[in-house]
DSSP file (Angstrom, degrees, kcal/mol; ACC not computed):
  #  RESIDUE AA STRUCTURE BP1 BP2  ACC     N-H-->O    O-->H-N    N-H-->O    O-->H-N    TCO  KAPPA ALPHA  PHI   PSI    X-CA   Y-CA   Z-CA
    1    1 A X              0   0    0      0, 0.0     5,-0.1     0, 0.0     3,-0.0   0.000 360.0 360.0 360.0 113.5  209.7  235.9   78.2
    2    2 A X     >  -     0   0    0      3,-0.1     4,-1.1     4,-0.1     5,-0.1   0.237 360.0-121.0 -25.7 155.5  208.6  234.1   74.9
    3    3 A X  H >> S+     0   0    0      2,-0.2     3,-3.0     1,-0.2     4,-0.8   0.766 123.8  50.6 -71.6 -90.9  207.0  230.1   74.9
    4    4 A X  H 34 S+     0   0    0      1,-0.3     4,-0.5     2,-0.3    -1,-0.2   0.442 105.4  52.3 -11.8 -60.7  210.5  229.6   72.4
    5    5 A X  H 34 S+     0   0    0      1,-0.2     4,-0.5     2,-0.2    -1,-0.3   0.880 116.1  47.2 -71.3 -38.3  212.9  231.4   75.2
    6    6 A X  H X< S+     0   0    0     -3,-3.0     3,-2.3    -4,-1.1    -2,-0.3   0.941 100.7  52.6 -59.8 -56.6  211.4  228.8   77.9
    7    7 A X  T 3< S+     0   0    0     -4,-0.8    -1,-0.2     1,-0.2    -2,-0.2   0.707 107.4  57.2 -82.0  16.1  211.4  226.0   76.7
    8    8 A X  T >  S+     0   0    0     -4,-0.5     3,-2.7    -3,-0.2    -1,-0.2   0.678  79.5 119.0 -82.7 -24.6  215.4  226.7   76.0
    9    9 A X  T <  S+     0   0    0     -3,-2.3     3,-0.1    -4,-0.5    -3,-0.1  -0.184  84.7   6.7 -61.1 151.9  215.7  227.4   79.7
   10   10 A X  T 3  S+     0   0    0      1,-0.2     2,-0.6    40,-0.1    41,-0.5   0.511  84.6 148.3  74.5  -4.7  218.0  225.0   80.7
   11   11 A X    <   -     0   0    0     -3,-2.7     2,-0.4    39,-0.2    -1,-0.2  -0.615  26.1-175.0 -84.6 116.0  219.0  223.5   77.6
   12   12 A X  E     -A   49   0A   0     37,-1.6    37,-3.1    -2,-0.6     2,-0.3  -0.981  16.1-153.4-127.6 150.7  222.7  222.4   77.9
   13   13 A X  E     +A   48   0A   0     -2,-0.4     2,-0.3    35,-0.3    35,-0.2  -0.848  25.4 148.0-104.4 138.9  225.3  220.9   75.6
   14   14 A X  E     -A   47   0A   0     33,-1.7    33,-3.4    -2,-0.3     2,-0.4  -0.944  53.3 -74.6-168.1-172.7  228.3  218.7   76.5
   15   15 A X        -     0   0    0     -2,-0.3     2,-0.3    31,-0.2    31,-0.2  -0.730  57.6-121.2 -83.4 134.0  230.4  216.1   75.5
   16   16 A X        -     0   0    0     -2,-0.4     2,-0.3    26,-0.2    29,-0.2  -0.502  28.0-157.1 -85.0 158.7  228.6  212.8   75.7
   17   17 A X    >   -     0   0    0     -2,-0.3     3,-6.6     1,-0.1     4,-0.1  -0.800  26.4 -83.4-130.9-178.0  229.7  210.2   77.7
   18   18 A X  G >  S+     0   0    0     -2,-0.3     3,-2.1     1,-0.3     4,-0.3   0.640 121.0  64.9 -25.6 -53.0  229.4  205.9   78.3
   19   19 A X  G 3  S+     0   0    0      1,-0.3     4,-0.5     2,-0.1     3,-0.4   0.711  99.6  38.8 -64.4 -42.4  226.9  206.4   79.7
   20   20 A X  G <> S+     0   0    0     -3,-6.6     4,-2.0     1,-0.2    -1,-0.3   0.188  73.8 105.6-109.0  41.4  224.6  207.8   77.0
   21   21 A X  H <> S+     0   0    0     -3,-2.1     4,-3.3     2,-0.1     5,-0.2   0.960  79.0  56.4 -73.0 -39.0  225.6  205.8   74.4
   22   22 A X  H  > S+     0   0    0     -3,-0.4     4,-0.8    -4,-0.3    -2,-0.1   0.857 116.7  36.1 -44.8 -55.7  221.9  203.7   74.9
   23   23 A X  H >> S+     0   0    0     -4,-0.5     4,-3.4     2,-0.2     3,-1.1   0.988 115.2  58.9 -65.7 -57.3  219.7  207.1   74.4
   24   24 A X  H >X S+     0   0    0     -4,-2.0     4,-1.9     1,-0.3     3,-1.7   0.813 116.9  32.9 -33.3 -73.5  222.7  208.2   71.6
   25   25 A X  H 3X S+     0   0    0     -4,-3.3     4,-1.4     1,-0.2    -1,-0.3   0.562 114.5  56.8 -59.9 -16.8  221.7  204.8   69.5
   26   26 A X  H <X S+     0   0    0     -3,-1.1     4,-0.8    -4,-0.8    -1,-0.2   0.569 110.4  45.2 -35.0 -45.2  217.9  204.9   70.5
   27   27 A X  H <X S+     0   0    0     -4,-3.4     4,-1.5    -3,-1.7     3,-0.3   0.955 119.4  44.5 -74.2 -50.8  217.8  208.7   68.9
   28   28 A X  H ><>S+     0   0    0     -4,-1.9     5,-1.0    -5,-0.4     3,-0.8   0.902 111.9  51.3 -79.5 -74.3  219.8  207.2   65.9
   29   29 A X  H ><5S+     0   0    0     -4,-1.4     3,-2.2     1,-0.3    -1,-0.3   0.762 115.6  42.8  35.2 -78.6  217.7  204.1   65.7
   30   30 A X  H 3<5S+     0   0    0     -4,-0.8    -1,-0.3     1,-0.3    -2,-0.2   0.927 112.6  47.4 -67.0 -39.6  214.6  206.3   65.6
   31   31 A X  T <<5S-     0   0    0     -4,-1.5    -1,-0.3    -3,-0.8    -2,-0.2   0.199 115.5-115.9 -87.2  27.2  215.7  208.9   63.2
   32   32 A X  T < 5 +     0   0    0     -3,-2.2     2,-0.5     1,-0.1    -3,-0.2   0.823  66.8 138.6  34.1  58.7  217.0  205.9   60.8
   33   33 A X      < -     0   0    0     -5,-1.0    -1,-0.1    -8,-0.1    -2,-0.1  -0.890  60.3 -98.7-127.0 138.0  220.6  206.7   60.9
   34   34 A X        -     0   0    0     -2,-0.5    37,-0.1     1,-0.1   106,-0.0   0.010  24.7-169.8 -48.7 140.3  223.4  204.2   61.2
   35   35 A X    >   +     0   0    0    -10,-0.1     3,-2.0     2,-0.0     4,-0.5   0.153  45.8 126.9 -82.6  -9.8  225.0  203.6   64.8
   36   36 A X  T 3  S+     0   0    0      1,-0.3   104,-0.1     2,-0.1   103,-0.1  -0.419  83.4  12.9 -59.2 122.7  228.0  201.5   63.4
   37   37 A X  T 3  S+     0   0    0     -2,-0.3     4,-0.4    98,-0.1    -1,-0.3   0.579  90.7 113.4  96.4   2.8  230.6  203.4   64.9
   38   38 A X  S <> S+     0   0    0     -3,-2.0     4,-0.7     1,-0.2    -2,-0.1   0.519  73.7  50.0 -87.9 -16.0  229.3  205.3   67.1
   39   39 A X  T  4 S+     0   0    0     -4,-0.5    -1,-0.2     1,-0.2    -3,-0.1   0.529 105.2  60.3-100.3  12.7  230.5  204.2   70.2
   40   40 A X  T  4 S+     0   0    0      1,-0.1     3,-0.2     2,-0.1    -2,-0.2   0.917 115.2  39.1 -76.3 -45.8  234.3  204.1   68.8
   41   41 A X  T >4 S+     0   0    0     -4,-0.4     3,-3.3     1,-0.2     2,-1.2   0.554  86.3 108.2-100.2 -21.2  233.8  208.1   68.2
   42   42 A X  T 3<  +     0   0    0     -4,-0.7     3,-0.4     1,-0.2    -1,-0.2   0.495  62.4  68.1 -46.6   4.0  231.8  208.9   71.3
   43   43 A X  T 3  S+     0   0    0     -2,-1.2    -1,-0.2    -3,-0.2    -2,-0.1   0.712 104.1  49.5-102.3 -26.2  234.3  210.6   73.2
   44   44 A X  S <  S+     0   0    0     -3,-3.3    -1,-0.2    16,-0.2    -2,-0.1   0.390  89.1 112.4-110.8  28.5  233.8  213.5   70.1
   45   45 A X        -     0   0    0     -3,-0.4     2,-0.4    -4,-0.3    14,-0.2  -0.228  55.4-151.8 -57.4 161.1  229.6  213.5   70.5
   46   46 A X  E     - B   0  58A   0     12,-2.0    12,-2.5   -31,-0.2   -31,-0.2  -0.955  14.3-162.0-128.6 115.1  227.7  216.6   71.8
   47   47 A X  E     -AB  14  57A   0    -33,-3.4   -33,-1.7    -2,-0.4     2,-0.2  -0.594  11.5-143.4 -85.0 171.2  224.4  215.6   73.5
   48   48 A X  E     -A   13   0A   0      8,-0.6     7,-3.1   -35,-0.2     2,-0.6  -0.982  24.9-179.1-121.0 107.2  221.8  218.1   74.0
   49   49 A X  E     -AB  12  54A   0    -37,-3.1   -37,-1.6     5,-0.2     2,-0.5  -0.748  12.4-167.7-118.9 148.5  220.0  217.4   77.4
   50   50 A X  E >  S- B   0  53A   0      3,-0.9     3,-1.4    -2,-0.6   -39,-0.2  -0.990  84.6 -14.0-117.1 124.4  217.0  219.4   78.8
   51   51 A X  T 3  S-     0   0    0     -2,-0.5    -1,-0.1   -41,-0.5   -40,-0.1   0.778 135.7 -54.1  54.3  24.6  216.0  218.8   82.8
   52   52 A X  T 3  S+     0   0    0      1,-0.2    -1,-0.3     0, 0.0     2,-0.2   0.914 110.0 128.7  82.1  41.1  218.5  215.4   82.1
   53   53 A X  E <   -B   50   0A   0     -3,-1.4    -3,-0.9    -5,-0.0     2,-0.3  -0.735  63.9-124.5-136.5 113.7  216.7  214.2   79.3
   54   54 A X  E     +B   49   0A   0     -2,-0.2    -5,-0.2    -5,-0.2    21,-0.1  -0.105  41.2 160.5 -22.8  71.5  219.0  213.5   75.9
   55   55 A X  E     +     0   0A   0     -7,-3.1     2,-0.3    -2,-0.3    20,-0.1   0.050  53.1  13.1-113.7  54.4  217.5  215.6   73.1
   56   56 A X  E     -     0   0A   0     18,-0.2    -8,-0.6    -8,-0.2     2,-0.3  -0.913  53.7-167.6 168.1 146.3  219.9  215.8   70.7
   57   57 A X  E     +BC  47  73A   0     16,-1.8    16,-1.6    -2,-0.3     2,-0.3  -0.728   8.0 177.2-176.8 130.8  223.1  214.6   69.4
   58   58 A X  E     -B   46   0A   0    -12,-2.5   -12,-2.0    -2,-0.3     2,-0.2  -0.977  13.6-171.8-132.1 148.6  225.7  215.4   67.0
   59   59 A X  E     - C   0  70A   0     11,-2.4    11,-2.5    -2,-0.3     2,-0.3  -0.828   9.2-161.9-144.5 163.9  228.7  213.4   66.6
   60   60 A X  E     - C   0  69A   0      9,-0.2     2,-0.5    -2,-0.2     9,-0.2  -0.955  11.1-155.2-141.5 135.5  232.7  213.8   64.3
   61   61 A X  E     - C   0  68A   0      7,-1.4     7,-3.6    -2,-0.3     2,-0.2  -0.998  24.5-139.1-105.6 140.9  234.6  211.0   63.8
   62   62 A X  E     + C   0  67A   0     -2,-0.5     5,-0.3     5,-0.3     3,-0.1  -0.486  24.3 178.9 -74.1 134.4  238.3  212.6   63.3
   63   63 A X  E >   - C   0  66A   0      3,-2.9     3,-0.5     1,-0.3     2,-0.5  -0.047  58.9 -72.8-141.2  45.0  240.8  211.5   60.7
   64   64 A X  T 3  S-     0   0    0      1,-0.2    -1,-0.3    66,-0.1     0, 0.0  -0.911 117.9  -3.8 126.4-136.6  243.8  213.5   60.9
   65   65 A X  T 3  S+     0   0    0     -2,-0.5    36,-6.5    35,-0.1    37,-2.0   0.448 130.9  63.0 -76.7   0.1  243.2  216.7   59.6
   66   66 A X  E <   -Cd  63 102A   0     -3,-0.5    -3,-2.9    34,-0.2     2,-0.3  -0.855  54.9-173.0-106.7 158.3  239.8  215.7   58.6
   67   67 A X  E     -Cd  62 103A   0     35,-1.6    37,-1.9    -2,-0.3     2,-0.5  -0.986  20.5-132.6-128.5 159.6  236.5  214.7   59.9
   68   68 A X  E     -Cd  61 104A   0     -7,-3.6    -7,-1.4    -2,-0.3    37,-0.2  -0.940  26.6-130.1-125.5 137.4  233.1  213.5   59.0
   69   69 A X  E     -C   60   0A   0     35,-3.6     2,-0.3    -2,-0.5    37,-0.3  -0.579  39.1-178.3 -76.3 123.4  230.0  215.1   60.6
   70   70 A X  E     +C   59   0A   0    -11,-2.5   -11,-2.4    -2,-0.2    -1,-0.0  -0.962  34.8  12.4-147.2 149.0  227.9  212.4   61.9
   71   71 A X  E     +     0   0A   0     -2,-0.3     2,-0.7     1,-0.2   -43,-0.1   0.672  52.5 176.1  51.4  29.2  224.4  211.6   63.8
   72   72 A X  E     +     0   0A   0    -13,-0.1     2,-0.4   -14,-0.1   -14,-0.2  -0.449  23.3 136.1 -59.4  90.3  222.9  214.7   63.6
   73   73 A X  E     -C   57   0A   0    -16,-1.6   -16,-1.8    -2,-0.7     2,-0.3  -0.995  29.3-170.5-143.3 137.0  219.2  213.9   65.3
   74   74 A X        -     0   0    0     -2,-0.4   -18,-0.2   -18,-0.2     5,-0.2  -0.967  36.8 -94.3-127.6 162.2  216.9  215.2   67.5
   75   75 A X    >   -     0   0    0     -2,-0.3     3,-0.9   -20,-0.1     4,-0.2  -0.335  47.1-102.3 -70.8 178.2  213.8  213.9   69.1
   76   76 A X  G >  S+     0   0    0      1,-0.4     3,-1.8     2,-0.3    -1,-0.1   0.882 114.4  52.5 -86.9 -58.6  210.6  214.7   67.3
   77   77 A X  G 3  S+     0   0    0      1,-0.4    -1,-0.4     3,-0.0    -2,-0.1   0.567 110.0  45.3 -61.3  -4.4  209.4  217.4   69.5
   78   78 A X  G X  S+     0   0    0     -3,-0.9     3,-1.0    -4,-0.2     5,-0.4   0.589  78.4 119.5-115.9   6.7  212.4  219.5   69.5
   79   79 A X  T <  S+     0   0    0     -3,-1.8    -3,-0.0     1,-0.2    -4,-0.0  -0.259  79.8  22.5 -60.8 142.9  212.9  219.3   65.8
   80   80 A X  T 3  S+     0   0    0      1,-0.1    -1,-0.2     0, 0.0    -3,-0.0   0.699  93.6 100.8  62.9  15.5  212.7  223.2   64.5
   81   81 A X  S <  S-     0   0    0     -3,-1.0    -2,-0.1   -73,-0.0    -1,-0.1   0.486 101.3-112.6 -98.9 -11.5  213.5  224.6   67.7
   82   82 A X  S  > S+     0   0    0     -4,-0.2     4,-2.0     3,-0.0     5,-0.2   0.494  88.2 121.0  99.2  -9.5  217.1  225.2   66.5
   83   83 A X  H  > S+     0   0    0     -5,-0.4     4,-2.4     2,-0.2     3,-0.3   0.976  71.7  56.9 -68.0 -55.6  218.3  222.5   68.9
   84   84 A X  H  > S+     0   0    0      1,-0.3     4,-2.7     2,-0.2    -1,-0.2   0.856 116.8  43.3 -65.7 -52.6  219.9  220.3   65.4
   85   85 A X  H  > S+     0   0    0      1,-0.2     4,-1.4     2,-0.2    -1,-0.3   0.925 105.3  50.4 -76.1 -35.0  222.0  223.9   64.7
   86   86 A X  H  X S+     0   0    0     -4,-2.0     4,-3.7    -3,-0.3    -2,-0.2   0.918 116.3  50.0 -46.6 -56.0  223.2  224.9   67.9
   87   87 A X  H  X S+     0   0    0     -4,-2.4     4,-1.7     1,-0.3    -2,-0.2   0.941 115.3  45.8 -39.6 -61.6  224.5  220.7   67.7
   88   88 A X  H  X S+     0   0    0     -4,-2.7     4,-2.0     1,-0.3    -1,-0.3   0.619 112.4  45.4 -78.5 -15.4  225.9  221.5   64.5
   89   89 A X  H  X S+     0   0    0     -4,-1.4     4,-1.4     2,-0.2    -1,-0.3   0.955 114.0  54.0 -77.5 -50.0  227.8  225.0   65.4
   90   90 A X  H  X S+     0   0    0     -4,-3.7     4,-3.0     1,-0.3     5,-0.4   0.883 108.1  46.1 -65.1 -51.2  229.1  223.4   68.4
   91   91 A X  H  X S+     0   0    0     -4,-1.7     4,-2.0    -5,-0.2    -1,-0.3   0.944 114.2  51.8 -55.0 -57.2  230.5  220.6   66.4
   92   92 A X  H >X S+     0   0    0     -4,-2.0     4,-1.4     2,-0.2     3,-0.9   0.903 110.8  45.2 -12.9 -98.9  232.0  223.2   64.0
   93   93 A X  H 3X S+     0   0    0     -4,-1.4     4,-4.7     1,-0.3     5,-0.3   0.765 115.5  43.2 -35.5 -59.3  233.5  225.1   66.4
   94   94 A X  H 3X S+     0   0    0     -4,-3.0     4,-1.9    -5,-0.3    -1,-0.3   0.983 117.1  49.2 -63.9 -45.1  235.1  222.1   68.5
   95   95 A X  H <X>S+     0   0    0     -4,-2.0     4,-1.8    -3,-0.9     5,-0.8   0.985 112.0  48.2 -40.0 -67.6  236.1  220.6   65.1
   96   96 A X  H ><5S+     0   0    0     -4,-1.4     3,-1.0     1,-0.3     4,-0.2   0.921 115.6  48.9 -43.2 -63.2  237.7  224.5   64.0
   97   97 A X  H 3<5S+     0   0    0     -4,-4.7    -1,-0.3     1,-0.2    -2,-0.2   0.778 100.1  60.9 -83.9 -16.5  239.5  224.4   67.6
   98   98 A X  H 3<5S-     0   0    0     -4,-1.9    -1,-0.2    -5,-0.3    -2,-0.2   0.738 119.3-111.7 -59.3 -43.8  241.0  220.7   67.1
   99   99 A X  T <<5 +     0   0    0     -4,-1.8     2,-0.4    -3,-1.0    -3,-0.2   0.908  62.5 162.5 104.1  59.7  242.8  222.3   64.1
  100  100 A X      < -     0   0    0     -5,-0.8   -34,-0.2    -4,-0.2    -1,-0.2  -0.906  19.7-168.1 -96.3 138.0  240.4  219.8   61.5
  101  101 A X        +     0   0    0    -36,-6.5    51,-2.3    -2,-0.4    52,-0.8   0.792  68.3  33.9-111.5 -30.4  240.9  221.8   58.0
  102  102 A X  E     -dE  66 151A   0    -37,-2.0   -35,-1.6    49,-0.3     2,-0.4  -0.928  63.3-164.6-124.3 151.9  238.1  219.9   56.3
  103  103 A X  E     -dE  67 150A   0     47,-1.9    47,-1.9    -2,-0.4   -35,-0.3  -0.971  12.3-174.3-119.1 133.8  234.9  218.6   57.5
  104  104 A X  E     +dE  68 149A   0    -37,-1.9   -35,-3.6    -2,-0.4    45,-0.3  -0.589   4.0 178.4-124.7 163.8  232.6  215.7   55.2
  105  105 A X  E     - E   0 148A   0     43,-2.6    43,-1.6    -2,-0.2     2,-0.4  -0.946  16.9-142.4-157.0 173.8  229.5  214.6   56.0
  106  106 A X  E     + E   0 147A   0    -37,-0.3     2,-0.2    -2,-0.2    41,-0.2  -0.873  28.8 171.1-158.5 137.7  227.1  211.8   53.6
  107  107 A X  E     - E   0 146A   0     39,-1.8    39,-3.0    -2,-0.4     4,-0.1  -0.933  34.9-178.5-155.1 149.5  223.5  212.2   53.4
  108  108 A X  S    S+     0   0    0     -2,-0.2    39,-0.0    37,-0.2    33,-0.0   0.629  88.6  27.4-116.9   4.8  220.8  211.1   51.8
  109  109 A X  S    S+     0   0    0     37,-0.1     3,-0.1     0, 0.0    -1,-0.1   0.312 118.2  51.1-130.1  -5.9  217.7  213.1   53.1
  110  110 A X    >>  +     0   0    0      1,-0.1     3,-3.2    36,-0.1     4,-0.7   0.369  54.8 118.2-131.9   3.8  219.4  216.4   54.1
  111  111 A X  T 34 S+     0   0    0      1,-0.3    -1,-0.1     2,-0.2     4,-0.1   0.429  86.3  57.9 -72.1   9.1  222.0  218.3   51.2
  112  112 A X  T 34 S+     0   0    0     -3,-0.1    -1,-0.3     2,-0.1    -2,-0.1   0.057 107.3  46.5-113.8   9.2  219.5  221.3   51.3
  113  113 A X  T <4 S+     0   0    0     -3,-3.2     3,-0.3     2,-0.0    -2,-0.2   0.614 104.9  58.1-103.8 -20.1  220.0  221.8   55.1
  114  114 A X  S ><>S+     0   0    0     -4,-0.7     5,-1.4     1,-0.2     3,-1.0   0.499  88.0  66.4-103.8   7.4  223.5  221.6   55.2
  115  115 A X  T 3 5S+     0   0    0      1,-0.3     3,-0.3     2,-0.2    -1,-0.2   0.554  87.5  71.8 -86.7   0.3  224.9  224.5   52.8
  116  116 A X  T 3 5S+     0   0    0     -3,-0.3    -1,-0.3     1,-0.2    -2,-0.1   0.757  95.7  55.2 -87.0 -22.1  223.5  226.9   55.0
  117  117 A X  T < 5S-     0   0    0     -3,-1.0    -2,-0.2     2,-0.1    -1,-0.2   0.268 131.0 -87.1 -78.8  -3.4  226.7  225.6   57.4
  118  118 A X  T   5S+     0   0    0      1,-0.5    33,-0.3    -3,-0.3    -3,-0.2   0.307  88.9 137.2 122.6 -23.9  229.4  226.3   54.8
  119  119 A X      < -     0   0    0     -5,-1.4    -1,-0.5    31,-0.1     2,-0.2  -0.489  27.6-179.9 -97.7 135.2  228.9  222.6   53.1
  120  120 A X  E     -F  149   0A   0     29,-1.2    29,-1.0    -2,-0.1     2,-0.2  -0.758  41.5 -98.6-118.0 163.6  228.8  221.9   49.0
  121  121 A X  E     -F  148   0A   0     -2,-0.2     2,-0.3    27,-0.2    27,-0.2  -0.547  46.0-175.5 -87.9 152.1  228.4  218.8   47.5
  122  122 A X        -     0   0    0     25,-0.7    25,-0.5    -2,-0.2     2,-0.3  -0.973  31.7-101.3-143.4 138.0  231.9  217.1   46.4
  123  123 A X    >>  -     0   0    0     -2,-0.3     3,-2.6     1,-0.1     4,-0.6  -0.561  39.2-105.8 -59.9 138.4  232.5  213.8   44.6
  124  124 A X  T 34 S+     0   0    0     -2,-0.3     3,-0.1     1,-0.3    -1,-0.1   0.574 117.2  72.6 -29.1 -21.1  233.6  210.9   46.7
  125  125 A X  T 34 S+     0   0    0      1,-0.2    -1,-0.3     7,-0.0     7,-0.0   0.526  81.5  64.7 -61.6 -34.5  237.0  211.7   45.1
  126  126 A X  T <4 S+     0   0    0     -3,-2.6     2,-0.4     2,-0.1    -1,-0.2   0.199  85.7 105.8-109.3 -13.2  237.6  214.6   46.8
  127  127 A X  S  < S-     0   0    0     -4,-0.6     5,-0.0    -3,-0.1    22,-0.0  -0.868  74.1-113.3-100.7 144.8  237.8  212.7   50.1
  128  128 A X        -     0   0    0     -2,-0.4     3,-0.4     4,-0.1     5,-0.1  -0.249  26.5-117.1 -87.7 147.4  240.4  212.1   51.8
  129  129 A X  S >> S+     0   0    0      1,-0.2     3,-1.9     2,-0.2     4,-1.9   0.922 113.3  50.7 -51.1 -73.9  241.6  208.2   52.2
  130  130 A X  T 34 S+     0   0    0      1,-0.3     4,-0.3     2,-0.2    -1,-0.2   0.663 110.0  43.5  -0.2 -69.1  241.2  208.1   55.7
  131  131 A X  T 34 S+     0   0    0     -3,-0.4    -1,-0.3     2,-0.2    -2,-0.2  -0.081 114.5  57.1 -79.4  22.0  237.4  209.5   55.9
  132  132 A X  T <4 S+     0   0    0     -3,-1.9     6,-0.7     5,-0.1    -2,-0.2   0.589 108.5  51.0-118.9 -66.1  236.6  206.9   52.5
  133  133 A X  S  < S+     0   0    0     -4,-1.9    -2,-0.2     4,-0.1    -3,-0.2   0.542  90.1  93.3 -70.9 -19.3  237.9  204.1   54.9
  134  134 A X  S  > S-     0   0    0     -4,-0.3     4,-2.6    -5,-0.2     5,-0.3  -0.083  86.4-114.4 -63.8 164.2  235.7  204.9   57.9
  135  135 A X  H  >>S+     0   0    0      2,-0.2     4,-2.1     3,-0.2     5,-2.0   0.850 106.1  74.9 -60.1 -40.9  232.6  203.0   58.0
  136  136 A X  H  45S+     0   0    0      3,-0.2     5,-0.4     2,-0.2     3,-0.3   0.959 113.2  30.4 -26.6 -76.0  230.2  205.5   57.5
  137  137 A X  H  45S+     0   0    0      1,-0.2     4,-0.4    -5,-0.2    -2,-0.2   0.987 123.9  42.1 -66.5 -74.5  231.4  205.4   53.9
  138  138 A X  H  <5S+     0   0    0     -4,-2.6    -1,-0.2    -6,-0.7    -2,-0.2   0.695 136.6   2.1 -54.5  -6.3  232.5  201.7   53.3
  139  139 A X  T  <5S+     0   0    0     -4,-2.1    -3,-0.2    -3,-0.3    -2,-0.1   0.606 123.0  44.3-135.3 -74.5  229.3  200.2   55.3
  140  140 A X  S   <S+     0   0    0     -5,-2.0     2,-0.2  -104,-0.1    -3,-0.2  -0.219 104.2  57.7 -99.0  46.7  226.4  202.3   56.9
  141  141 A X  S    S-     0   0    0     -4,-0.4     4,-0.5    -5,-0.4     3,-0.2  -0.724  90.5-104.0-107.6  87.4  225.7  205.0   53.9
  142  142 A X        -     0   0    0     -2,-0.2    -1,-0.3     1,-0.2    -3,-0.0   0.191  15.8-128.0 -10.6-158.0  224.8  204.2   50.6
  143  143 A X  S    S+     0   0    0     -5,-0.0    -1,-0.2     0, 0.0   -19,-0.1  -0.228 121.9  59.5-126.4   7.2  227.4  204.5   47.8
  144  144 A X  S    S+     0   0    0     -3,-0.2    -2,-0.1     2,-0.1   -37,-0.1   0.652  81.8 113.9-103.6 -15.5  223.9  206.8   46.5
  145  145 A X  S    S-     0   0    0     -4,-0.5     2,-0.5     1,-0.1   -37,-0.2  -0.207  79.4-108.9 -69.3 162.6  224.2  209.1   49.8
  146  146 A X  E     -E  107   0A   0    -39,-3.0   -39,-1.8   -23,-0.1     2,-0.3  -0.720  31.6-140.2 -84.6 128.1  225.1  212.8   48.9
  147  147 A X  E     +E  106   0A   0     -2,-0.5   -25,-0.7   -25,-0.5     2,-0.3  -0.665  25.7 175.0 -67.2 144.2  228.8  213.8   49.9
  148  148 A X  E     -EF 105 121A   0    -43,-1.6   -43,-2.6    -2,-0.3     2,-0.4  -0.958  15.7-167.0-154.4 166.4  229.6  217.2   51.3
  149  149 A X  E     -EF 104 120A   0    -29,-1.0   -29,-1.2   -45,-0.3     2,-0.5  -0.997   8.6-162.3-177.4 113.4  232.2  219.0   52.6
  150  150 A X  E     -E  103   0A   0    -47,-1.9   -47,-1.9    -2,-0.4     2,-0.4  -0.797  32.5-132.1 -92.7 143.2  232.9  222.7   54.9
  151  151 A X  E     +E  102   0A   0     -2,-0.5   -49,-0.3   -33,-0.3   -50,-0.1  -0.938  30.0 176.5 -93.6 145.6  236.2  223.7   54.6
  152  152 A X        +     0   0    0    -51,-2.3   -50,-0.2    -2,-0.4   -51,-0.1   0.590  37.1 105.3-145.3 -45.0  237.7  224.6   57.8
  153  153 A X    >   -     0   0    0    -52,-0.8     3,-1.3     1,-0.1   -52,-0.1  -0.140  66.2-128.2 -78.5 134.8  241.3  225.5   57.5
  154  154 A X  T 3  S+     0   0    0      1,-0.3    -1,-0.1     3,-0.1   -53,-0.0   0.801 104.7  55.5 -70.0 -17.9  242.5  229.3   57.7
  155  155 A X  T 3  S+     0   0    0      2,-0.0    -1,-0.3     0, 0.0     2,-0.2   0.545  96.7  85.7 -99.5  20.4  244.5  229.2   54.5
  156  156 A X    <         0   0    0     -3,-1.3    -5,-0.0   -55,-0.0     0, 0.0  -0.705 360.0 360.0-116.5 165.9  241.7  228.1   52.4
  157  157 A X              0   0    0     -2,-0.2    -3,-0.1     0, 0.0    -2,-0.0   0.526 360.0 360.0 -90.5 360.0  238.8  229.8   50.7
């Protein structure tokens, strides 16, 4: 067995809950990305925990038939392990089974990580009222962060 196939052992994903909102904002904290709003949406987080310690988290707040992809961080040492994609398929997927037809996401450090997931850059236009009204957008982003957008939805291209 590979070092890389160990130190997976054990690596589980799950819905977070109350209880790990403190680590959830503590990783967001550290990896400088806004927590307003995160503990409204927690109920559609994915932690990543190893031997019951929080090393990862990706989070959707839902707006109908849309969502925006949110609070993608992992601590420092699992960064490049794959831990940050696994979040982000998982969130896909749950998103995809929720019956979400588009997903948006705002960054300002990251629009050359995420196209490998399905996501193009979009004008702010191109979002739906709903996901423009969240906070993300009106508050904790820049009006300079990068928009992007997966499409989701079966009857689309």
């Amino acid at each position: 067995m590979t070092a890389e196939l160990r130190r997976w052992d054990g690596l589980k994903l799950r819905t977070a809950r109350a209880a790990d909102l403190p680590l959830v904002l503590a990783l967001l904290s550290h990896a400088q990305l806004p927590t307003a709003g995160v503990a409204e949406s927690l109920p559609h987080f994915i932690v990543a925990e190893r031997e019951g310690e929080l090393i990862g988290v990706a989070g959707l707040e839902v707006y109908g038939a849309s969502a925006l992809l949110r609070s993608v961080a992992v601590v420092d040492r699992w960064r490049g392990s794959g831990v940050g994609r696994t979040l982000i398929d998982r969130a896909l997927d749950e998103a995809r089974q929720a019956g979400i037809n588009d997903v948006f996401l705002l960054t300002t450090t990251a629009e050359h990580y995420f196209p490998r997931f399905g996501f193009s850059c979009v004008s702010r236009d191109e979002v739906g009222d709903k996901v423009r009204a969240s906070v993300e957008f009106q508050e904790a982003c820049p009006s300079s962060a990068v928009v992007m957008r997966k499409r989701l939805g079966v009857d689309r291209p």
